[in-house]
C-alpha positions in Angstrom: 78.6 8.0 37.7 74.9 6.8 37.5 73.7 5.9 34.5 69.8 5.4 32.8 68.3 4.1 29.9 65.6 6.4 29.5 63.0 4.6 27.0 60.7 6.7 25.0 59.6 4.3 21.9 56.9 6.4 20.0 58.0 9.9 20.1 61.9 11.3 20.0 63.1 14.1 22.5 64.1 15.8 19.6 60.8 16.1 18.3 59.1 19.4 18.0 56.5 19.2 20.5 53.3 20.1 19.3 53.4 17.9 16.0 52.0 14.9 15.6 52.5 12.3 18.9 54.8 14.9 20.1 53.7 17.3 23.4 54.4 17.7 26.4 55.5 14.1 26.7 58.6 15.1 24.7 59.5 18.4 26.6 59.4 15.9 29.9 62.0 13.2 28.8 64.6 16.3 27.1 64.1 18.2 30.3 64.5 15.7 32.8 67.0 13.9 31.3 69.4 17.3 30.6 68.7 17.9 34.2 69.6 14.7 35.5 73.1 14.4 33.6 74.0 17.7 34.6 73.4 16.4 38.6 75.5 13.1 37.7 73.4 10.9 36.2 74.3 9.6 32.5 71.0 9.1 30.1 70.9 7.2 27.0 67.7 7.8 25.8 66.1 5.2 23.6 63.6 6.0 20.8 62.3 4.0 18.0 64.1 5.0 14.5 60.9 6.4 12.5 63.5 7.9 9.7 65.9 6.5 7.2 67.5 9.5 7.4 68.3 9.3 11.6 71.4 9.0 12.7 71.8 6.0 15.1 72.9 8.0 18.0 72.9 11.8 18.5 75.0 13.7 21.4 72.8 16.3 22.9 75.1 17.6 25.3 77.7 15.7 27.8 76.1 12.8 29.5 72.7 13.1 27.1 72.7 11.0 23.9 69.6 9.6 21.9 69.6 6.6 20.2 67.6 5.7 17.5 66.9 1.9 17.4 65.2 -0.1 14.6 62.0 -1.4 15.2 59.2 -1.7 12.3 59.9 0.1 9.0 62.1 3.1 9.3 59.0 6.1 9.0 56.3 6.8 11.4 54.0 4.4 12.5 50.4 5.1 13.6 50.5 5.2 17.3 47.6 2.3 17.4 50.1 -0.2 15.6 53.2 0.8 17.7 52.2 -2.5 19.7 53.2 -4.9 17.4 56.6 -3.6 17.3 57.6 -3.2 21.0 59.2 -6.5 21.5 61.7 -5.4 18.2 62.0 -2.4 20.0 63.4 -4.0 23.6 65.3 -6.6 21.9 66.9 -3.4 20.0 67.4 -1.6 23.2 68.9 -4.6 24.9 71.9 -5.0 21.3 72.2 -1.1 21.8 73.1 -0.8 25.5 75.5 -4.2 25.2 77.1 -2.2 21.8 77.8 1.2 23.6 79.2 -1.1 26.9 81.7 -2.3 24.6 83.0 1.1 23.9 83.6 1.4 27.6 81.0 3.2 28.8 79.5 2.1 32.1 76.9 -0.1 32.4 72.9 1.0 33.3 71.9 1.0 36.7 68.2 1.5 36.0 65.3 1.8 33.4 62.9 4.6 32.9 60.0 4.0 30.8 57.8 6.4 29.2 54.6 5.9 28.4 52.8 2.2 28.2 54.2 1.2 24.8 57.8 2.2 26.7 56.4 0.3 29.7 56.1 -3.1 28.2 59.7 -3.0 26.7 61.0 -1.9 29.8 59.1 -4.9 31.6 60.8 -7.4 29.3 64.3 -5.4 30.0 64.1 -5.2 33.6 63.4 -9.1 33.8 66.2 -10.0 30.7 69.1 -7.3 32.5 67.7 -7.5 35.7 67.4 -4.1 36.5 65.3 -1.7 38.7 62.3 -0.2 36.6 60.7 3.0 36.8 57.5 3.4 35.2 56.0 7.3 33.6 53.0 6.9 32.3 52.0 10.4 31.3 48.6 9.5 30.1 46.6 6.2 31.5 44.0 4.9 29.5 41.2 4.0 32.2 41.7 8.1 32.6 41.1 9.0 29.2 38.1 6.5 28.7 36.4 8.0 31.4 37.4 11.5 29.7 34.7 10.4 27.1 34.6 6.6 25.1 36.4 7.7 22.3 39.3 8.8 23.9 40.4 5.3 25.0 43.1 3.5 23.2 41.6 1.9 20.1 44.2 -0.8 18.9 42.2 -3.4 20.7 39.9 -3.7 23.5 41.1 -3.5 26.9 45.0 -4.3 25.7 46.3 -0.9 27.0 44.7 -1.0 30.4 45.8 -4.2 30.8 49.6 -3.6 29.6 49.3 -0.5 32.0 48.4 -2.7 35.0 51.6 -5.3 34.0 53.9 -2.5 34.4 52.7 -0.9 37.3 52.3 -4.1 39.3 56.1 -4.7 38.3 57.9 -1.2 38.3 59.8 -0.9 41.4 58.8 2.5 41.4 55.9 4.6 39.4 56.3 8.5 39.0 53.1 10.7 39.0 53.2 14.4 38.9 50.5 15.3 41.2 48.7 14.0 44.5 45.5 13.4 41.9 47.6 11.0 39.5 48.5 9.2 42.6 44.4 8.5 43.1 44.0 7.5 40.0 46.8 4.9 39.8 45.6 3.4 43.3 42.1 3.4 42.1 41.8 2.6 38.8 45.0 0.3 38.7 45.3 -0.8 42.0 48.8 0.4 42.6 51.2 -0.5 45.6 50.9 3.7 46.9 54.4 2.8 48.7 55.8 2.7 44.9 54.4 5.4 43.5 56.2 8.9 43.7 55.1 12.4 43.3 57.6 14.0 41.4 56.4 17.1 39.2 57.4 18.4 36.1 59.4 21.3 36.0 59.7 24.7 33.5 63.0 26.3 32.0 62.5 29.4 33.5 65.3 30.9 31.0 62.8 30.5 28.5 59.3 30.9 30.6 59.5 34.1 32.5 57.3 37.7 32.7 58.1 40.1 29.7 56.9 43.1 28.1 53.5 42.3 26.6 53.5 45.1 23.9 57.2 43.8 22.8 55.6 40.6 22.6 52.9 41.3 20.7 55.1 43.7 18.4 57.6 40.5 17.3 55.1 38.3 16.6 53.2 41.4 14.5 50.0 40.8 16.3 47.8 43.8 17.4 48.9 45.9 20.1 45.5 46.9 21.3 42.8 44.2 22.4 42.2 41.5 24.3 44.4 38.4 23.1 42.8 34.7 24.4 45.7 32.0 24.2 45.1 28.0 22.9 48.4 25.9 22.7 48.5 22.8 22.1 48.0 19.3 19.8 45.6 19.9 17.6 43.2 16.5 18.7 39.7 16.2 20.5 41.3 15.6 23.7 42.4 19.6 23.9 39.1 20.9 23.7 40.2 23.2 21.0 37.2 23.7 20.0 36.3 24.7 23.1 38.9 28.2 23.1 37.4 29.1 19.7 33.5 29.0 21.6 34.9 30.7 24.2 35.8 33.7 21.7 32.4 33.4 20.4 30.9 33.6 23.8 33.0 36.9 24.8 31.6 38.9 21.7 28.0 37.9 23.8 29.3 39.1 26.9 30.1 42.5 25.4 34.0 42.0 25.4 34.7 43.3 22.0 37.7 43.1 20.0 38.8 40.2 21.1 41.4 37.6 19.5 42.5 33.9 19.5 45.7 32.5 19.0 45.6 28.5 18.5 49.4 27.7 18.2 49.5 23.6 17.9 49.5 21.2 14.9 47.4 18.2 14.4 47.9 14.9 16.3 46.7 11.2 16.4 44.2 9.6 14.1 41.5 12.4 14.3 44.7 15.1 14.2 43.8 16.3 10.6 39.9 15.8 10.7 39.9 17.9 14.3 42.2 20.6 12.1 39.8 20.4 9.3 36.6 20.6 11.7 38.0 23.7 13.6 38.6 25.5 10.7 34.9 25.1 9.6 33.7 26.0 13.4 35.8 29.6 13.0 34.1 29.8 9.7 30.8 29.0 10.9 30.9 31.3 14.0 32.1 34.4 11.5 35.5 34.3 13.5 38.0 34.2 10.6 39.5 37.7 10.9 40.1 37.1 14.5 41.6 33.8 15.0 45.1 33.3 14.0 46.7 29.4 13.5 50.2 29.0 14.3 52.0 26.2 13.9 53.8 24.6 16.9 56.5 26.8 18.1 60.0 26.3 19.6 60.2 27.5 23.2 62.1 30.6 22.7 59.2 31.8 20.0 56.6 30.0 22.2 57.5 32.0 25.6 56.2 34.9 23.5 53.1 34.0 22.6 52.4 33.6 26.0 53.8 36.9 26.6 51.7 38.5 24.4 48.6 37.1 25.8 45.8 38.6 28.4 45.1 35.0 29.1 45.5 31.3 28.0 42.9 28.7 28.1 43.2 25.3 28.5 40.3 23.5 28.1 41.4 19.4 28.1 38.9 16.8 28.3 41.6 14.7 30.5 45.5 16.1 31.5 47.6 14.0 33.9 50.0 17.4 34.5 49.0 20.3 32.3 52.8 21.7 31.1 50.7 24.3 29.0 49.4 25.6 31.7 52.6 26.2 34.0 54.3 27.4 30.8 51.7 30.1 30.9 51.6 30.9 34.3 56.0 31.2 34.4 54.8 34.0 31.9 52.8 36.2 34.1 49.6 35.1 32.2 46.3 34.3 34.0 45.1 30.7 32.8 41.6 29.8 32.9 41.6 25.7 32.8 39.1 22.4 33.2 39.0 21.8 36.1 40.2 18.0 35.6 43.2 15.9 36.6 46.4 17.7 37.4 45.3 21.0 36.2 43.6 21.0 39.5 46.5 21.2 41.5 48.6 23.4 38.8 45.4 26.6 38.6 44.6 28.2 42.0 41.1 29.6 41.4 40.8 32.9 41.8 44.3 33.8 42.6 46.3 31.7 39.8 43.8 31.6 37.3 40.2 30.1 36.9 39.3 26.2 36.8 35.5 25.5 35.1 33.9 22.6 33.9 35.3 21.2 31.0 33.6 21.7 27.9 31.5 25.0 29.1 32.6 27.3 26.4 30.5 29.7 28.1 31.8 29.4 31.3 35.1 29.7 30.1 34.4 33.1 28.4 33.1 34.2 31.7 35.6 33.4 33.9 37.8 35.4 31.2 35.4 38.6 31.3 36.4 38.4 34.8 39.5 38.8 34.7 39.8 41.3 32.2 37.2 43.1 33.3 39.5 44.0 36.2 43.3 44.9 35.0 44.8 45.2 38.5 43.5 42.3 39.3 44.5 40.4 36.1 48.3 42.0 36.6 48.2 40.6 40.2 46.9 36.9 39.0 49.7 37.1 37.2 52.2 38.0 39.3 51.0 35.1 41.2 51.3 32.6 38.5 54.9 33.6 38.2 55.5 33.3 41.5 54.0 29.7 41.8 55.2 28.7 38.5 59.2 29.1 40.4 58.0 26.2 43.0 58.6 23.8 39.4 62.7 23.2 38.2 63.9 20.6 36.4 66.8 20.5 38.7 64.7 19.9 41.6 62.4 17.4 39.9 66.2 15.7 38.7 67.8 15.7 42.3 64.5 14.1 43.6 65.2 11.4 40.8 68.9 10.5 41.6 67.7 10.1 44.9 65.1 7.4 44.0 67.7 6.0 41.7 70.3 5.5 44.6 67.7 3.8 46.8 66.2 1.5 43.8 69.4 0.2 43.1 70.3 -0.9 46.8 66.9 -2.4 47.1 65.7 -5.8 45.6 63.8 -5.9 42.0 59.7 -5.5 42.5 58.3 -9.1 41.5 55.2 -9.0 39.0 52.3 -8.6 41.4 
């Protein structure tokens, strides 16, 4: 049986995505790493201990455990000073795996890092164990800098980009989601294109599927007449929250009245709180407070039917390398109206899927959702379509595309640093 360290340093599996660093990030490593050791492959996942209270290791299901490794004080950490702790982290890693090998459990054929903070441990791993790496990056920072200044990393100038270019000139293989991730590795980081693989996310689709939108609404004791306008997700500038609640502003000038807006998310990051806080005023200011409803971050059983119960879900990011949200949505039956940025593009069909507009147009956002309510048959069969797509994404195919790569990586011989 094959067997992976899966690293994911700042956020736990077992998070509830939606709070704090956790998203769609966290959903990925579960997922994928369920998937895999149902197909055969054996993951320890590896996360950094943020909890006095955490148990060192936690069996998920057979072949899935988590471990929770010191490294820093045991309680969250901003995500901005999670660099100074990520060589504690790999040497923690490294006394983990040799620990659970002396159990008798087999030994790790292969690395998969998360993110770029996961990336540099798993550099130093792959060189110390000398194992194949394989590098996720999920978000890249020359990608969110162009997304607008502030969004780049702020913990020092240049130091992520720079740690992102290390691992991806020395992961024997680098996994994008979409052919437009691909790009931006090749241009942005120069990547070897013969080492990068497309393999996409997938959806549960016991949890994501069409249902009855009155039921829906009815559970979640929302009205059951009126338009409903969907928002999930972190609650940070990056999501262009405040973009959904202009968009609900700009319907009531386009004559679609009675409409609502659900924001389900928490705050995240450093400007998590102050975003929250700045929303709430926005609602205020715009005389939306009877009609927008905050939600914290749900579960996915209680999240599938939110999207249920919506006419359509918005998802207006500044920068998305996949856009989970908006798959999630469309596995529901539910029209999505999306920027038009990153892997969105490839996720939204416009005009038969959904809508993609020009991020930050609140007002082209409303009207692209005018149009599709303005036209029910229409909406039901952009919906219908969605659903349809939305089966094209598994876990289990995105796993058995993995455990391929795996077999070949660990026949080959290890990527030098280039």
């Amino acid at each position: 049986m094959r067997k992976l360290a899966v690293l994911s340093m700042h956020t736990s599996p077992l998070a509830q995505p939606g709070t704090g660093d956790g998203g769609g990030m966290n959903v990925y490593v579960r997922q994928l790493s369920s998937a895999l050791a149902r197909a055969g492959v054996a993951c320890d996942v590896y996360t950094r201990a943020s909890s006095p209270h955490e148990p060192d290791s936690v069996d998920v299901e057979p072949g899935l455990v988590v471990h929770h490794v010191p490294a820093g004080p045991r309680r969250p950490l901003d995500k901005s000073s999670l660099h100074l702790v990520v060589d504690e982290f790999a040497l923690a890693v490294e006394r983990r795996m040799a620990e659970v090998e002396m159990f008798g459990e087999p030994a790790v054929d292969a690395i998969h890092a998360n993110y770029w903070l996961s990336g540099v441990a798993g550099h130093a791993l792959k060189h110390r164990l000398g194992l194949p790496l394989v590098s996720t990056f999920h978000t890249l920072d020359r990608v969110k800098a162009e997304a607008g200044p502030e969004e780049a990393d702020p913990s020092g100038a240049g130091r992520r980009a720079r740690a992102e270019s290390d691992v991806i000139g020395c992961s024997d293989a680098v996994l994008a989601s979409c052919s437009v991730e691909v790009d931006q590795l090749v241009e942005l980081y120069g990547a070897d294109q013969s080492r990068v693989e497309i393999i996409a996310p997938g959806v549960d689709h016991a949890f994501f599927s069409p249902g009855d939108k009155t039921q829906a609404r009815r559970a979640l004791r929302l009205a059951s007449d009126g338009p409903l306008l969907l928002f999930v997700g972190r609650i940070q500038p990056l999501k262009g929250a405040e973009v959904a609640v202009g968009c609900l502003a700009e319907l009531d000038r386009l004559g679609v009245s009675g409409s609502q807006l659900v924001v389900v998310g928490g705050p995240s990051g450093p400007l998590g709180d102050a975003e929250v806080a700045s929303l709430s005023r926005l609602v205020e200011a715009r005389g939306l407070s009877a009609r927008v409803r905050f939600v914290p971050p749900q579960t996915h059983e209680l999240l599938s039917t939110y999207y249920r119960a919506a006419d359509c879900c918005v998802v207006p990011s500044r920068s998305e390398s996949f856009g989970l949200v908006a798959l999630e949505a469309g596995a529901c039956g539910v029209p999505v109206v999306a920027s038009a940025v990153g892997g969105l593009t490839t996720l939204v069909e416009d005009g038969r899927t959904g809508h993609l507009v020009e991020r930050g147009d609140a007002r082209r956002f409303a009207e692209r959702v005018a149009s599709i309510w303005s036209r029910p048959d229409h909406a039901r069969a952009m919906g219908a379509a969605a659903a349809e797509r939305a089966k094209g994404y598994t876990w289990s195919v995105a796993a058995a595309r993995l455990r391929r790569l795996y077999d070949e990586l660990t026949a080959r011989s290890l990527v030098e640093c280039g």
